[in-house]
VORO-520360 format. One record per residue (C-alpha): residue in one letter; y, z, x negated. Coordinates in steps of 0.5 Angstrom, whole numbers, padded with zeros to 4 digits, always signed. Layout:
// residues N
aYZX/...
END
This chain:
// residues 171
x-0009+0018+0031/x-0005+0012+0032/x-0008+0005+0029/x-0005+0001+0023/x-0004-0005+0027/x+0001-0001+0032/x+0004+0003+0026/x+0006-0004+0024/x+0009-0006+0031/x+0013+0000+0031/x+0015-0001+0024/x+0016-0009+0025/x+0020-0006+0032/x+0025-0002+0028/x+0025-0007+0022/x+0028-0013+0026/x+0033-0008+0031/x+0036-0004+0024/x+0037-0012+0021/x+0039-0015+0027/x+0043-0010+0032/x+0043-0012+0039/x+0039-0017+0038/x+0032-0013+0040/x+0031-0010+0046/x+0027-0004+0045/x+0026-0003+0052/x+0022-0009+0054/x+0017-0007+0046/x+0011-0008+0048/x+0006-0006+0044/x+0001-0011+0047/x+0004-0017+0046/x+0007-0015+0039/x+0001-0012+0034/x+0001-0016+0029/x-0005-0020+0026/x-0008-0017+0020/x-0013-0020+0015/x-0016-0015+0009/x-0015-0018+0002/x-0018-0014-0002/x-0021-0006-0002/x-0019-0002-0008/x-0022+0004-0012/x-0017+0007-0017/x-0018+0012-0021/x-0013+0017-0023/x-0011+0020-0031/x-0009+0028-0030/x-0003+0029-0027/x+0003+0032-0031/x+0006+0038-0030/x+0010+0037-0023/x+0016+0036-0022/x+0021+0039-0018/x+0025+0035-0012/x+0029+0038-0007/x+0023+0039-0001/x+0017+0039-0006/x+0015+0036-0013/x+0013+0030-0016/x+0007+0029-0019/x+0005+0023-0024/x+0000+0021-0026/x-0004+0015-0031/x-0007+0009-0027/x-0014+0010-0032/x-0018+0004-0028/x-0021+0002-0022/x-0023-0004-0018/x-0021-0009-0013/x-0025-0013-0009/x-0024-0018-0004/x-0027-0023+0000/x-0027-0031-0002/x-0019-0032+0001/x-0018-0025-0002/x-0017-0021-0009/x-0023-0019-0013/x-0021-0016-0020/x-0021-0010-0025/x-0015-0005-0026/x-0014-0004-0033/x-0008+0002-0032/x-0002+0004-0030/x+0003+0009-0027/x+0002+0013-0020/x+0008+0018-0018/x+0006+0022-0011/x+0011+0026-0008/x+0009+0032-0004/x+0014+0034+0001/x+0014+0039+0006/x+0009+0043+0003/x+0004+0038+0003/x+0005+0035+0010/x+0009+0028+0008/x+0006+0025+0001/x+0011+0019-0001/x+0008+0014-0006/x+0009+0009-0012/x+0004+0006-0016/x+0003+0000-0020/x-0003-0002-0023/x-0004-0008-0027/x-0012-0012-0030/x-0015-0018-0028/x-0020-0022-0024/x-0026-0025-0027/x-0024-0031-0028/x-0017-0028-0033/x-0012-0028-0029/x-0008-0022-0030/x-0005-0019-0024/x+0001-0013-0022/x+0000-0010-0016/x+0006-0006-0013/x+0006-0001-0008/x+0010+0004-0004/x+0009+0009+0002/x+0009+0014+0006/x+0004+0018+0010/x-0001+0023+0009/x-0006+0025+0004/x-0011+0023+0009/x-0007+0017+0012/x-0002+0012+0008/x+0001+0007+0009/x+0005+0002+0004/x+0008-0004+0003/x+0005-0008-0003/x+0008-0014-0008/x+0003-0018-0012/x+0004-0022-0018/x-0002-0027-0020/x-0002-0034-0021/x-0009-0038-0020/x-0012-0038-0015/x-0009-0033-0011/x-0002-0035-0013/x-0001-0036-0005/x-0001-0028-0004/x+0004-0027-0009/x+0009-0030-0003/x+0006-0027+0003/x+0008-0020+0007/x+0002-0015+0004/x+0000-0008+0006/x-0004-0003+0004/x-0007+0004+0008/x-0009+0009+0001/x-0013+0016+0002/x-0012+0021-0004/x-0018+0025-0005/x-0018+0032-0004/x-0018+0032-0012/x-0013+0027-0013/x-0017+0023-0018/x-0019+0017-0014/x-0014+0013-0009/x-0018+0009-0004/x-0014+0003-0001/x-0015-0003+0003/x-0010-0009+0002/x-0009-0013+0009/x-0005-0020+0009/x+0000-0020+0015/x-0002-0027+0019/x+0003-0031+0023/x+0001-0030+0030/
END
């Protein structure tokens, strides 16, 4: 299994080679000199509701589900708070090999800052990756403008959504 740190070089590669054509040479990529500096902001736990009937999509089925609560917890530059509720849409395609999700969740951390974590992936049920928009004030107003990913684990029973929320850092 590759690393997330190499993914994301790959994906960073890809990005900027799509966006400016010509402008990369993916002959002289160099995962190496290229990986990208992650710092973890925040693990979460989100507890899942029970999912609607699916959904059909062409390749698969859509399942949806209510965010019933959940936890993040971050170290002190980080995110610490409570999931009050939310939407999680998991779209389950080629039989199960592919799973792509979006989940909204919204609370608040311990001093009432509200917050809206977004996210949007693509992966496994076993291994996830997506891109993540956060809407906070406060203290952590700084992470709301910085490039955030996260890496989910769906339980085998769909209940419970474990995910670890990284920072993308200047090298």
């Amino acid at each position: 299994m590759m690393s997330l740190t190499r993914i994301l070089a790959a994906l960073l590669l890809v990005s900027f080679a799509t966006a400016l054509p010509g402008s990369v040479d993916e002959r002289a990529y160099n995962p190496a000199s290229t990986t990208p500096k992650l710092q973890r902001i925040f693990t979460a736990n989100i507890n899942l509701g029970d999912f609607q009937a699916p959904i059909p999509i062409p390749g698969g089925s859509r399942m949806v589900a209510s965010v019933t609560g959940g936890s993040l917890k971050g170290p002190r530059d980080g995110i610490t708070g409570t999931i009050q509720g939310g939407i999680s849409v998991i779209d389950i395609i080629n039989s199960g090999q592919t799973i792509v999700n979006m989940v909204q969740s919204f609370g608040a951390t311990p001093d009432g800052t509200p917050f809206l974590i977004q996210e949007n992936g693509i992966g496994s049920q076993a291994d996830n990756f997506a891109r993540l928009t956060l809407s906070i004030g406060g203290a952590q107003a700084n992470l709301a403008n910085q490039f955030l990913l996260t890496e989910a684990n769906l339980s085998a029973d769909r209940r419970t959504v474990s995910t670890t929320g990284y920072q993308l850092l200047d090298r």
